[in-house]
VEXKE-497919 format. One record per residue: residue in three letters; x, z, y of N, C-alpha, C, CB in turn. Coordinates in steps of 0.2 Angstrom, whole numbers, plus 5000, padded with zeros to 4 digits. Glycine has a CB too. Layout:
# VEXKE-497919
SITE   r  n.X  n.Z  n.Y ca.X ca.Z ca.Y  c.X  c.Z  c.Y cb.X cb.Z cb.Y
SITE ALA    X    Z    Y    X    Z    Y    X    Z    Y    X    Z    Y
...
This chain:
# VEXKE-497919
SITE   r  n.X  n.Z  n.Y ca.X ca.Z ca.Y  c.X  c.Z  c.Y cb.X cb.Z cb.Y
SITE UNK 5456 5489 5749 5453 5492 5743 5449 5488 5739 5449 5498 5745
SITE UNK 5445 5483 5742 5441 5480 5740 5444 5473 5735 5437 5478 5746
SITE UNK 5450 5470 5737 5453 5466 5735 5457 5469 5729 5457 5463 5740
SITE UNK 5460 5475 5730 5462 5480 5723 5457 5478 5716 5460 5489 5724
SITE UNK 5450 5481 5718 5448 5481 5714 5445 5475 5710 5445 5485 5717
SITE UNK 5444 5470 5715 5444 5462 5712 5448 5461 5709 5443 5456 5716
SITE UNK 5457 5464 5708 5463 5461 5705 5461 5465 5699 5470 5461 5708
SITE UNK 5460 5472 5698 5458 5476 5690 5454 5472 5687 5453 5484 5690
SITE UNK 5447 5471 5690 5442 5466 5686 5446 5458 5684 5436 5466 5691
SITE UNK 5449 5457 5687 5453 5450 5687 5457 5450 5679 5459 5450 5695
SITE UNK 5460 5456 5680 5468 5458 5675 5461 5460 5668 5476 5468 5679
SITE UNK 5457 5463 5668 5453 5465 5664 5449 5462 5660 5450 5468 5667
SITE UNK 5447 5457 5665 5444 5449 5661 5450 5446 5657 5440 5442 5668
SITE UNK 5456 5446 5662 5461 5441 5658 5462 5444 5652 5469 5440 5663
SITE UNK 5461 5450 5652 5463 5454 5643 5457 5452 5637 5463 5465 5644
SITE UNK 5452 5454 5643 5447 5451 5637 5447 5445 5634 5440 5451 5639
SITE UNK 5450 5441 5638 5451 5433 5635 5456 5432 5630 5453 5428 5642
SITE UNK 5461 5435 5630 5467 5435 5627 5464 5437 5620 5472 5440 5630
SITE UNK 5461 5444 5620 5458 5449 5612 5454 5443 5611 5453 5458 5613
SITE UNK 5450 5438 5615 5445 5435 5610 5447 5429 5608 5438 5434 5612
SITE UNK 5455 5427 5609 5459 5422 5604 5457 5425 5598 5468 5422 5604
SITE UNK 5458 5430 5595 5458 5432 5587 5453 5428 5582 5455 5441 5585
SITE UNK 5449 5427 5585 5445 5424 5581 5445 5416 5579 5438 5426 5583
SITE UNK 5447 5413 5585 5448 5407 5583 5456 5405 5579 5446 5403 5589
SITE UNK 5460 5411 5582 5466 5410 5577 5467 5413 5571 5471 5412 5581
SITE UNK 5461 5418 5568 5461 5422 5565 5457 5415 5557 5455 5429 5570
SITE UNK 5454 5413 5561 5450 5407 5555 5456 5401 5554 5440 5401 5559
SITE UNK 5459 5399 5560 5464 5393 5557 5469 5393 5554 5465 5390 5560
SITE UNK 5473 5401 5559 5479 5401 5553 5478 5401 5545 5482 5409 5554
SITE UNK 5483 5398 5542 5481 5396 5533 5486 5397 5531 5479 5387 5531
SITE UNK 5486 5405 5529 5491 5409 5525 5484 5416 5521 5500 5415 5532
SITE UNK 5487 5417 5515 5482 5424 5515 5481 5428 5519 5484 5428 5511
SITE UNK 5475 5431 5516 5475 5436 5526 5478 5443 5526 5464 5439 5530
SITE UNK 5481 5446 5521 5486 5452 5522 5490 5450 5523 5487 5458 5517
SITE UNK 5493 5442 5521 5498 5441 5525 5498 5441 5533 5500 5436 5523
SITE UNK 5495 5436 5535 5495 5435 5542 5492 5443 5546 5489 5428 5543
SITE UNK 5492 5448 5543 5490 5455 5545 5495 5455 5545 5487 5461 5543
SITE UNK 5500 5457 5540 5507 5459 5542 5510 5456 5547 5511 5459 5536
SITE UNK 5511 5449 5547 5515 5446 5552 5513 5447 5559 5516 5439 5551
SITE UNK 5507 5448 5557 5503 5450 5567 5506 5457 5570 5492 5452 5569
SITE UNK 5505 5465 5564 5507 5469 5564 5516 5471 5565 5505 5470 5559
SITE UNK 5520 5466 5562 5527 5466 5562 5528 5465 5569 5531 5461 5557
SITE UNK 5528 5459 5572 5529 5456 5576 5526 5461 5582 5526 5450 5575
SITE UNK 5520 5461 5580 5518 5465 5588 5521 5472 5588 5509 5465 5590
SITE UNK 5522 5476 5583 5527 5481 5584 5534 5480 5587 5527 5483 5579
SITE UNK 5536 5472 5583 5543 5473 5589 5544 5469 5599 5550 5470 5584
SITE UNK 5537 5467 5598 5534 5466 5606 5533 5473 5609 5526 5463 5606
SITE UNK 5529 5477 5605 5528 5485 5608 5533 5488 5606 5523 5490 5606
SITE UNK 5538 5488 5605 5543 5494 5606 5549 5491 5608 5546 5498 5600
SITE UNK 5548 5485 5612 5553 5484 5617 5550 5485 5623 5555 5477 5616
SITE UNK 5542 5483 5625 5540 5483 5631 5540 5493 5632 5532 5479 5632
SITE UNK 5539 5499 5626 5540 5505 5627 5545 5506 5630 5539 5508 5622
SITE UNK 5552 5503 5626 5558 5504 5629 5559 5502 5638 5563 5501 5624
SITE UNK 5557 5497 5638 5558 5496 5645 5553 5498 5650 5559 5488 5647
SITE UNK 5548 5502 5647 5546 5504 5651 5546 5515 5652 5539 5500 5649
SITE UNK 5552 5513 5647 5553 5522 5645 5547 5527 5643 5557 5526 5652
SITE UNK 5542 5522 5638 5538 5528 5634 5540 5531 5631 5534 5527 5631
SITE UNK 5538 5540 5632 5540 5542 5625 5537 5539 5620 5538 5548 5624
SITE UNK 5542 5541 5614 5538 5539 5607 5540 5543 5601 5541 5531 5604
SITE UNK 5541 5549 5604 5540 5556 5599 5533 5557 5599 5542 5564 5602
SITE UNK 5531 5559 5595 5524 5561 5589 5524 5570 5588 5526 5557 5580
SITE UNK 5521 5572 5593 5520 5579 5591 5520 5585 5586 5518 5581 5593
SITE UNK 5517 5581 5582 5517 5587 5577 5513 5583 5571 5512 5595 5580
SITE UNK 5514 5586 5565 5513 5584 5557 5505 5580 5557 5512 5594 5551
SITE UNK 5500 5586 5560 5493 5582 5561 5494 5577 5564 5486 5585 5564
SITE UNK 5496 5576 5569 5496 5570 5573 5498 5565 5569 5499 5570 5578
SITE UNK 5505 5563 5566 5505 5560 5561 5503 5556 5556 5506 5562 5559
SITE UNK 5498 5562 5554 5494 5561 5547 5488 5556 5552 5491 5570 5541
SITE UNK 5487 5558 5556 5479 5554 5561 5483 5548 5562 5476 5560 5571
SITE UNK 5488 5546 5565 5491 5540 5565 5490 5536 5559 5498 5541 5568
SITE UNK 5494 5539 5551 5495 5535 5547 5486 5532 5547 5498 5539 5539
SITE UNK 5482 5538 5545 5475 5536 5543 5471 5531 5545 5472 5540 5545
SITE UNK 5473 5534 5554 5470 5528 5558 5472 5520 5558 5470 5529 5564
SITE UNK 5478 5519 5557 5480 5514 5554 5480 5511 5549 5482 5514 5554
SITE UNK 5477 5513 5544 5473 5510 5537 5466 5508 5540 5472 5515 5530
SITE UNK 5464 5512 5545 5457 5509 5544 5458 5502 5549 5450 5514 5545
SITE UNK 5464 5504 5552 5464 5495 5558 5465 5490 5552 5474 5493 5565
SITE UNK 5469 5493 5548 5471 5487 5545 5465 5485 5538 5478 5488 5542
SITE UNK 5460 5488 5539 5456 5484 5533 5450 5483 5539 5453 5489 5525
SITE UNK 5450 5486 5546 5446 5482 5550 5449 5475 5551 5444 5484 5557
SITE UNK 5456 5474 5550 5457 5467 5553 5457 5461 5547 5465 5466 5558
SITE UNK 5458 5466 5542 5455 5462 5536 5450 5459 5533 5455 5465 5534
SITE UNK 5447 5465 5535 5438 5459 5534 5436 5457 5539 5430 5463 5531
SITE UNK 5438 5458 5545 5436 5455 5550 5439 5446 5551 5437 5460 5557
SITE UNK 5445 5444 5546 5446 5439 5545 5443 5437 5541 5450 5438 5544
SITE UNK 5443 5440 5535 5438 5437 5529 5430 5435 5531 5437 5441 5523
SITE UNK 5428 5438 5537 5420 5438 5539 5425 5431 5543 5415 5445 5545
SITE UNK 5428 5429 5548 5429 5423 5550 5430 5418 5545 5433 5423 5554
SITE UNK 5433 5416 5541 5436 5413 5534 5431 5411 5532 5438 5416 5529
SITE UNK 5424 5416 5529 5418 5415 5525 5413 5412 5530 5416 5422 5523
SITE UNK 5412 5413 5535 5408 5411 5541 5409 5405 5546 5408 5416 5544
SITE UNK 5409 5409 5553 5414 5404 5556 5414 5410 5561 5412 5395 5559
SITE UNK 5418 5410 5568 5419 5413 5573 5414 5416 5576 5422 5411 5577
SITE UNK 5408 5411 5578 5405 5414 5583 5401 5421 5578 5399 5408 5586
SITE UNK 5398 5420 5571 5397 5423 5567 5401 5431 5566 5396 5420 5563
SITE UNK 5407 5429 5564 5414 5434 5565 5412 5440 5569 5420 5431 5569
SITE UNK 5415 5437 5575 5413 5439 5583 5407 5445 5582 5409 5433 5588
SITE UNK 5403 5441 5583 5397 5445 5583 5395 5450 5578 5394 5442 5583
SITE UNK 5397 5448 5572 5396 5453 5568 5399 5460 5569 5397 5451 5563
SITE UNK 5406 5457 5571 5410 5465 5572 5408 5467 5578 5419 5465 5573
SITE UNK 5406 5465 5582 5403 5467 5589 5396 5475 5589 5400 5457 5593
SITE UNK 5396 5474 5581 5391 5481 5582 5392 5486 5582 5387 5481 5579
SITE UNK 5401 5484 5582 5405 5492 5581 5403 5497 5588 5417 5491 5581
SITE UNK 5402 5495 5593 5399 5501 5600 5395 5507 5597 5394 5496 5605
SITE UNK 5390 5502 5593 5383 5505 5593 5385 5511 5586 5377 5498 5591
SITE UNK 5389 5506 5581 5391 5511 5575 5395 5517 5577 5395 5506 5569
SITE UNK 5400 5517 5581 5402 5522 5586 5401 5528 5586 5401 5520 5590
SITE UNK 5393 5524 5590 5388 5529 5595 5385 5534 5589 5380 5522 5599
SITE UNK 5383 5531 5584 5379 5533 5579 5384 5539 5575 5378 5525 5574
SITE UNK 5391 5538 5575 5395 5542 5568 5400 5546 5573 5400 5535 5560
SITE UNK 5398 5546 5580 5403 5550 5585 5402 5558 5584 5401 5547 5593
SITE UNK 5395 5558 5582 5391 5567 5579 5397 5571 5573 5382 5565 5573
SITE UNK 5399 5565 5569 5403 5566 5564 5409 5570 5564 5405 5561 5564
SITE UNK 5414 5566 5572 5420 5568 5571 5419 5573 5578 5425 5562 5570
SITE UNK 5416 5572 5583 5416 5578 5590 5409 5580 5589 5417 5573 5599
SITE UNK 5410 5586 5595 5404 5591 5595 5397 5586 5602 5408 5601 5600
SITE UNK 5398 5580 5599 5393 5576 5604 5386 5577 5601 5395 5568 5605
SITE UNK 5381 5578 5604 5376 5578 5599 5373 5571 5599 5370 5584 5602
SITE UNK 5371 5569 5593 5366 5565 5590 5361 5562 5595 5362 5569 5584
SITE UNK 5358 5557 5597 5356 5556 5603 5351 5550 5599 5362 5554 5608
SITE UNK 5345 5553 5600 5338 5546 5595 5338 5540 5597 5330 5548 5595
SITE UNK 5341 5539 5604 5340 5533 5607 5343 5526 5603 5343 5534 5613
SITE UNK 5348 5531 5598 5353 5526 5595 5350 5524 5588 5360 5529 5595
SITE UNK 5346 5526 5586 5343 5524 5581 5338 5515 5582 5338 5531 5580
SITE UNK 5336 5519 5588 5333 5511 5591 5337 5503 5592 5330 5513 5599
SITE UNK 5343 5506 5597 5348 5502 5598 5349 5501 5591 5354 5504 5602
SITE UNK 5352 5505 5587 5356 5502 5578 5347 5496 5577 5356 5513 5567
SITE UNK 5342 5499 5576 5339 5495 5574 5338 5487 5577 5334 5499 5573
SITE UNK 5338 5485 5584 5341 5478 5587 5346 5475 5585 5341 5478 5592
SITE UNK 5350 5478 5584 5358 5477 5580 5354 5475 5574 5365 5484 5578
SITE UNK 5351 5477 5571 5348 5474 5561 5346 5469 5564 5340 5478 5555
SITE UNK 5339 5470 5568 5337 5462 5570 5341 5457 5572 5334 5463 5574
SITE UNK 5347 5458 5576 5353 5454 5578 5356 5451 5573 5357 5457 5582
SITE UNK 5358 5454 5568 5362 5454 5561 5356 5449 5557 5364 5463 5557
SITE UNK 5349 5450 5557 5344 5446 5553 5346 5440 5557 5336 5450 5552
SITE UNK 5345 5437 5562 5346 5431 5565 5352 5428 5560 5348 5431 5573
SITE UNK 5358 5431 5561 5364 5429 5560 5363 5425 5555 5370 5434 5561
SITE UNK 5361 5430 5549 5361 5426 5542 5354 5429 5539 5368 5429 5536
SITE UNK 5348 5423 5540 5342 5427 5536 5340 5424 5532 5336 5429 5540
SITE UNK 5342 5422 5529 5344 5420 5522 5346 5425 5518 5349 5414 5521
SITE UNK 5344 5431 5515 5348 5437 5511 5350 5434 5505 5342 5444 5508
SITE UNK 5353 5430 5504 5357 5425 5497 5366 5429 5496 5359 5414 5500
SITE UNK 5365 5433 5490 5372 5435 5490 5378 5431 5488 5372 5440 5485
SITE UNK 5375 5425 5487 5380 5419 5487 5382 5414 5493 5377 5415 5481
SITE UNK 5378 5417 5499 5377 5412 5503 5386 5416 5508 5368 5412 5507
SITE UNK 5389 5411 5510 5394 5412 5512 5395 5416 5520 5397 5407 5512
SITE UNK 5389 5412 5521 5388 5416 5529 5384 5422 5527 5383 5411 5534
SITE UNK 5382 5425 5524 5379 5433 5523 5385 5437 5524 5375 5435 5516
SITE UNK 5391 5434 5516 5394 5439 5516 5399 5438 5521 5396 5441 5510
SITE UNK 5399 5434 5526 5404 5434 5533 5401 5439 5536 5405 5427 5538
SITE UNK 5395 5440 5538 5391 5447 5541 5391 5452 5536 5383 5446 5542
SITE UNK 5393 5453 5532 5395 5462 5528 5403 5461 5531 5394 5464 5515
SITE UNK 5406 5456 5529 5411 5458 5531 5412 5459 5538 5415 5454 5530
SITE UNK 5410 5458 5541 5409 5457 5550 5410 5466 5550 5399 5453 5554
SITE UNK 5402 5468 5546 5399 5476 5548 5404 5480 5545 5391 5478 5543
SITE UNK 5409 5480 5540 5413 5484 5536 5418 5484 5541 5415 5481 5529
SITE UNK 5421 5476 5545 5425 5478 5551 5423 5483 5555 5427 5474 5555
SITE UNK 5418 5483 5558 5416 5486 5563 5416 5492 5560 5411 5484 5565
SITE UNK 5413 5495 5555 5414 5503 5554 5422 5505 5552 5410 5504 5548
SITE UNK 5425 5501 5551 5431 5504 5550 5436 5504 5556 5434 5500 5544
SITE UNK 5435 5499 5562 5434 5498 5569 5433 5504 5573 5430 5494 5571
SITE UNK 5426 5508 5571 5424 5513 5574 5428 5520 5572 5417 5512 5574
SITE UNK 5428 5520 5568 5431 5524 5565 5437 5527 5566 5430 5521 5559
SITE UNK 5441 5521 5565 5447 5522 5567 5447 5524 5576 5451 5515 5565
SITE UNK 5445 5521 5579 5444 5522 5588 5443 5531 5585 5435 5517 5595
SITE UNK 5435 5532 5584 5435 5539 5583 5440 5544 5582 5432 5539 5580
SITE UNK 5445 5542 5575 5449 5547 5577 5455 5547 5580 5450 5548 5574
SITE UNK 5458 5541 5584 5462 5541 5590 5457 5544 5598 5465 5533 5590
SITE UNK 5453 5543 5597 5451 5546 5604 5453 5552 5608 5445 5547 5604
SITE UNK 5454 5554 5602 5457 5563 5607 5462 5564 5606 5455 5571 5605
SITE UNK 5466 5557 5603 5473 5559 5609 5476 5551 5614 5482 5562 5603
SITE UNK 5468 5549 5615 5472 5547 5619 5475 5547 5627 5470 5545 5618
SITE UNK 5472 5555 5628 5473 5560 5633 5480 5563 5633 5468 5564 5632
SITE UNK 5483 5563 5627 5489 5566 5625 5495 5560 5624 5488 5571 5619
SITE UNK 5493 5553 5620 5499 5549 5619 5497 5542 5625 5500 5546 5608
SITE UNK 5502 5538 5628 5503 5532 5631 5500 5527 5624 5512 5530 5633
SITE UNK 5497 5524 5628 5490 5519 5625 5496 5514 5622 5483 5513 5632
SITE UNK 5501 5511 5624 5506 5508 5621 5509 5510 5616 5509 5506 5625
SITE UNK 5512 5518 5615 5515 5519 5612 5510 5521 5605 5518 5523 5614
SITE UNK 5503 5524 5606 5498 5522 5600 5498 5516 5594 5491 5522 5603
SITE UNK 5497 5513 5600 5498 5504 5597 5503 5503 5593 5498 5499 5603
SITE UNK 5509 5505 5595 5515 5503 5593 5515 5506 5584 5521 5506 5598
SITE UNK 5514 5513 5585 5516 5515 5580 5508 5515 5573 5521 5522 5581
SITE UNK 5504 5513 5577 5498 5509 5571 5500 5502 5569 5489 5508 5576
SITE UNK 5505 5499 5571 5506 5490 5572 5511 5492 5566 5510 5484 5582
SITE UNK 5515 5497 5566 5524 5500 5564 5522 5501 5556 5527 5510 5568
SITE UNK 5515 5505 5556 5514 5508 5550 5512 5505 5545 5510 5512 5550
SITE UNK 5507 5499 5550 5502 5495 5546 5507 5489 5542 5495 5492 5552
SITE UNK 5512 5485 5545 5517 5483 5545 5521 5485 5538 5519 5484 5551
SITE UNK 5521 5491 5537 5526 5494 5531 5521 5494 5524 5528 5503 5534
SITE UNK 5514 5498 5528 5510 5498 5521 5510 5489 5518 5500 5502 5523
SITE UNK 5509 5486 5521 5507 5477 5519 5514 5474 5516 5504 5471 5527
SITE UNK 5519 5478 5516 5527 5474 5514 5524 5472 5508 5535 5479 5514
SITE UNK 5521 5475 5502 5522 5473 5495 5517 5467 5496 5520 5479 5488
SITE UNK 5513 5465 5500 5508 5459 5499 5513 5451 5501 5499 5460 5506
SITE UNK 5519 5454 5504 5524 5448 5504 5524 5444 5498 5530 5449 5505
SITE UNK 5529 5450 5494 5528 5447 5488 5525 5446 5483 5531 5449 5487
SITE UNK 5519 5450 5481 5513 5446 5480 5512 5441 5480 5509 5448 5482
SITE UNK 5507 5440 5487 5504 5434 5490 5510 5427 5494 5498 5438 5496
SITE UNK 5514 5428 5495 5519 5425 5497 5521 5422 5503 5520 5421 5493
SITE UNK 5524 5419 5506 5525 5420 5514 5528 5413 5519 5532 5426 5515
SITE UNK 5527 5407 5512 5533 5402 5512 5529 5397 5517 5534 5398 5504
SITE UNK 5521 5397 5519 5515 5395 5524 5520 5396 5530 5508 5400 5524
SITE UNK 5524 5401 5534 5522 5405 5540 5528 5399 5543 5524 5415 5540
SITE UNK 5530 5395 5538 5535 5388 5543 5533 5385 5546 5538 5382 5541
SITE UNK 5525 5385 5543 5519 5378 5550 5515 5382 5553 5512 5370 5546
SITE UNK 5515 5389 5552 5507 5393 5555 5514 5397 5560 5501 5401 5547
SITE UNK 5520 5399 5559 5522 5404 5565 5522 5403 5572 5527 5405 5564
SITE UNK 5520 5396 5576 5518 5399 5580 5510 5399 5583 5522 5398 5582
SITE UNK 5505 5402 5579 5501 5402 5578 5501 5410 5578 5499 5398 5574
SITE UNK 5505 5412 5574 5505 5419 5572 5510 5425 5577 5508 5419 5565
SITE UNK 5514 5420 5581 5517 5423 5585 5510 5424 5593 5525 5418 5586
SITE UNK 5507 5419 5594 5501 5420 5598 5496 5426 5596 5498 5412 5597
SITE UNK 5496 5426 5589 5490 5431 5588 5495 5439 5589 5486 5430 5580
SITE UNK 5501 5440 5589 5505 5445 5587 5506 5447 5595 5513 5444 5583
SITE UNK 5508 5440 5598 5512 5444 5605 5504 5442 5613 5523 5437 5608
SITE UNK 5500 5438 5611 5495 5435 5615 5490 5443 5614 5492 5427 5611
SITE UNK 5486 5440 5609 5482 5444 5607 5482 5452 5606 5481 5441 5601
SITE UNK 5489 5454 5601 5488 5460 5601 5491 5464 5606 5489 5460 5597
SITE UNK 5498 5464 5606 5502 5465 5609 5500 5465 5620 5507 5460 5606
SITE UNK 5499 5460 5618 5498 5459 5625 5489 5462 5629 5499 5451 5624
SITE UNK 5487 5458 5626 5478 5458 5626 5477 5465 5626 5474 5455 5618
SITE UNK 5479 5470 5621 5476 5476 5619 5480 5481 5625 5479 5479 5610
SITE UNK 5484 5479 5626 5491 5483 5632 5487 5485 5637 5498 5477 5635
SITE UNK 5487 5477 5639 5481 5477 5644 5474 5479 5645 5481 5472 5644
SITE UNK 5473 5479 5640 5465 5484 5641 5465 5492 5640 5459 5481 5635
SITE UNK 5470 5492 5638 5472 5500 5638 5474 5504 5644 5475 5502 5634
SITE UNK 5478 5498 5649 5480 5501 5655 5472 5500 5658 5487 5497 5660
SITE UNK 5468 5494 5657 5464 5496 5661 5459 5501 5660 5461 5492 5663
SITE UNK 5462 5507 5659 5458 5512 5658 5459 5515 5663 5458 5516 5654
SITE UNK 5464 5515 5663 5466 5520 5670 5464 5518 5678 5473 5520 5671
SITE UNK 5459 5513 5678 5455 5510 5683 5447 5510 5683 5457 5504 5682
SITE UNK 5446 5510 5677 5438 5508 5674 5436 5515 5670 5438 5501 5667
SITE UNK 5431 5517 5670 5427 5519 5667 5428 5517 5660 5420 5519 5670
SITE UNK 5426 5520 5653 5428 5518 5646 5421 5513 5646 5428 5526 5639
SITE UNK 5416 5516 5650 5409 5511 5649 5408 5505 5655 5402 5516 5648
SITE UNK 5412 5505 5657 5412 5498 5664 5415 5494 5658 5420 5498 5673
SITE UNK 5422 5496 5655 5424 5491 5652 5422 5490 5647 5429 5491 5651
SITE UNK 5419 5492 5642 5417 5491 5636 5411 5485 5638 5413 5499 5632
SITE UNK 5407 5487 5646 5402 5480 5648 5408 5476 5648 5397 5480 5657
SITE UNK 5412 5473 5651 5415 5470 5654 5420 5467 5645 5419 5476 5660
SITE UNK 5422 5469 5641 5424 5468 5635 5417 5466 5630 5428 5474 5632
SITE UNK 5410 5466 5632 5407 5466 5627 5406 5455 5627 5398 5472 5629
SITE UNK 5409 5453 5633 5411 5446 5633 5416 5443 5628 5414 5446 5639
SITE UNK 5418 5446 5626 5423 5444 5620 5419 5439 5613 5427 5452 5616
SITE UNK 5415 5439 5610 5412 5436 5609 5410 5430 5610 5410 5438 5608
SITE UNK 5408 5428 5618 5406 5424 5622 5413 5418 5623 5403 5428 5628
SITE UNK 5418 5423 5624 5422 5419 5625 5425 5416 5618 5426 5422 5629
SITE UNK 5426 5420 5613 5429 5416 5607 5426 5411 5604 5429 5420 5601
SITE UNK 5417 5410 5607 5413 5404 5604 5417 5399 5609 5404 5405 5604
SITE UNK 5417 5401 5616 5419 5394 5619 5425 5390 5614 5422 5395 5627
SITE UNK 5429 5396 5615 5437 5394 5613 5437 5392 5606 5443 5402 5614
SITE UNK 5432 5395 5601 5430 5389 5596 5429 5384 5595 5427 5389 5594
SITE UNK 5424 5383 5600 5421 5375 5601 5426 5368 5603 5414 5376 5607
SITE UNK 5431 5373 5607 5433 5369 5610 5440 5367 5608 5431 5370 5615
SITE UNK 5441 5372 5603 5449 5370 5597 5446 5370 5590 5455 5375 5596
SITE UNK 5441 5371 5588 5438 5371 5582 5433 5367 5580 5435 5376 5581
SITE UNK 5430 5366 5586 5424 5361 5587 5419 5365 5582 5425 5353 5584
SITE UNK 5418 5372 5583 5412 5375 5580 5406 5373 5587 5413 5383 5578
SITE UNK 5400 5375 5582 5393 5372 5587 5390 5380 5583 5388 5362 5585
SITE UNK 5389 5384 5588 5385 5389 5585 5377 5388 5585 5387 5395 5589
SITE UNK 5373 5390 5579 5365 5388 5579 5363 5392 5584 5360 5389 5572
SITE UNK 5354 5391 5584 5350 5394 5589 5349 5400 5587 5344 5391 5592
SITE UNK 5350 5400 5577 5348 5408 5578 5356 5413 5580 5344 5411 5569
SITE UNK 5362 5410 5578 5367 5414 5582 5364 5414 5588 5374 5411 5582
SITE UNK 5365 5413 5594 5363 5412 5601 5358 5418 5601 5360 5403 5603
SITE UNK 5354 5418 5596 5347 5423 5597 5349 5429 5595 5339 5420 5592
SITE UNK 5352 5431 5588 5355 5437 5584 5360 5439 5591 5360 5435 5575
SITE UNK 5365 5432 5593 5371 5438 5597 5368 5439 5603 5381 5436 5599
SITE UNK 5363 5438 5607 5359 5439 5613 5358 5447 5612 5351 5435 5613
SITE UNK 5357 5448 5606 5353 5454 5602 5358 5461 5604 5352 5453 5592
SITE UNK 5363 5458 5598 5369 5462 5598 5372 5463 5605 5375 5459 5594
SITE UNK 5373 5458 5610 5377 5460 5616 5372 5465 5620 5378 5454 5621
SITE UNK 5366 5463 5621 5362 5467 5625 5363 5476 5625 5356 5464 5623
SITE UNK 5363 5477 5617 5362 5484 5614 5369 5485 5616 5359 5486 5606
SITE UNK 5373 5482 5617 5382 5486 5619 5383 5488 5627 5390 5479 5617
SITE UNK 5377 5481 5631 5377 5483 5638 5374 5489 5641 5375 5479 5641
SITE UNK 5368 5491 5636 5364 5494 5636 5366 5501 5635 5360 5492 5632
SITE UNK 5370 5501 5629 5372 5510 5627 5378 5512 5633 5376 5511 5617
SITE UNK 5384 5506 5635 5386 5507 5641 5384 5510 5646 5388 5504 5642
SITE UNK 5378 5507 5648 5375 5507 5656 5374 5516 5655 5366 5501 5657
SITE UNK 5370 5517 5649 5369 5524 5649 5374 5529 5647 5364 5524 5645
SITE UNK 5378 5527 5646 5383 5530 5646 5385 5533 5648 5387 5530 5646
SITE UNK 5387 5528 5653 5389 5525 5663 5385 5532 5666 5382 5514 5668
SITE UNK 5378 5532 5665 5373 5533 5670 5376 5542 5669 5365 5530 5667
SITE UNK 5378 5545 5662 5376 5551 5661 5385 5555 5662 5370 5552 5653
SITE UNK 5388 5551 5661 5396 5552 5667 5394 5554 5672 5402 5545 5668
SITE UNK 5390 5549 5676 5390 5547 5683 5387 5555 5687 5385 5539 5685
């Protein structure tokens, strides 16, 4: 039993490692970034609807609202992964990272919104360590300064991050975590066809496999995986357990990017991790 449970956590960490490629592959691929959306989106949709088929998921869609909640939610993935590139682009990773990393807390905050959860004041305190976390990152308030606006863009992922989870949450009781994925990857994939032509595609001869890593590594794969481990974990074990993704993307920066994060990153994402361990623990505590 015991050995089970060290292989979940084993397979759990391996996923988290995978999702925190994005960021360092997310800054160096060098195509436009609605392009490189689409090609992550294309791609890893036809990664997930081959792994659906051999695994014989359904991939019927029940009814009209559901539908419309899938298109929805998939616009907002796709302008979280949007600016969450351009926060890496403008910035660097460890900044990126972190910044989108306050989507837990933002969550916590706009969850009143969409379910009958009630508003809970504790989170007002947590949002406010997140500001402080966020003031480390870039405290310099310069609207010209590149690294600020990699932190709006960070925060704009994150709310559109949360947002989107929020309104897939209640089914994810009803659809296979794979087949969600698939047809958010399907949609998002179709809305971004005209930015081909637009923005153009002729880069993806030296970046594809770069882009094949973020499509089949990262998303496909990474996300797969942490969605089976649900069915092992508690949503708030893992969220602790995923709030490492940051940590890891800096290493995997440093050490293909040769970024050197400052001491006030180090001090701001301290900030930010803590309050994601934090709201879990309590989470944890009031499931339990």
């Amino acid at each position: 039993m015991k050995n089970t449970h060290v292989k979940h956590v084993l397979w759990l960490t391996v996923a988290t490692v995978f999702i925190s490629t994005s960021g360092a592959l997310g800054k160096f691929i060098d195509m436009p970034i609605p392009v490189i959306v689409w090609w992550r989106s294309a791609l890893a949709a036809g990664f997930l609807f081959l792994f659906c088929k051999y695994k014989k998921i359904n991939l019927k869609i029940h009814s009209k609202k559901d539908r419309l909640t899938f298109f929805v939610s998939a616009l907002f993935l796709g302008a979280h992964w949007i600016t969450y590139f351009y926060a890496l682009k403008l910035s660097n990773v460890a900044i990126g990272m972190l910044s989108l990393f306050t989507f837990p807390i933002i969550t916590a905050i706009l969850e009143p919104f969409f379910s009958k959860v009630k508003f809970d004041p504790i989170h007002l305190v947590l949002g406010g360590l997140v500001l402080i976390g966020i003031y480390f990152l870039a405290p310099d308030f310069d609207l010209e300064s590149s690294q600020l606006k990699g932190v709006l863009f960070g925060l704009l992922s994150a709310v559109c991050y949360a947002i989107r989870t929020l309104m897939l949450k209640q089914h994810v009781t009803t659809y296979n975590g794979s087949m969600l994925m698939f047809y958010q990857v399907l949609i998002l994939a179709a809305v971004l066809i005209p930015s081909l032509f637009i923005l153009g595609t002729s880069a993806i001869e030296t970046q594809f496999p770069y882009v094949i890593l973020l499509a089949l590594l990262t998303t496909a794969i990474g996300h797969t995986m942490f969605i089976n481990s649900l069915n092992y974990f508690k949503v708030s074990t893992a969220s602790i357990i995923a709030s490492t993704q940051p940590i890891f993307g800096i290493i995997i920066a440093f050490f293909f990017l040769n970024e050197i994060p400052t001491w006030n990153t180090y001090l701001g994402g301290a900030l930010i991790i803590s309050t994601v361990v934090i709201e879990s623990m309590r989470s944890k505590r009031k499931k339990s």
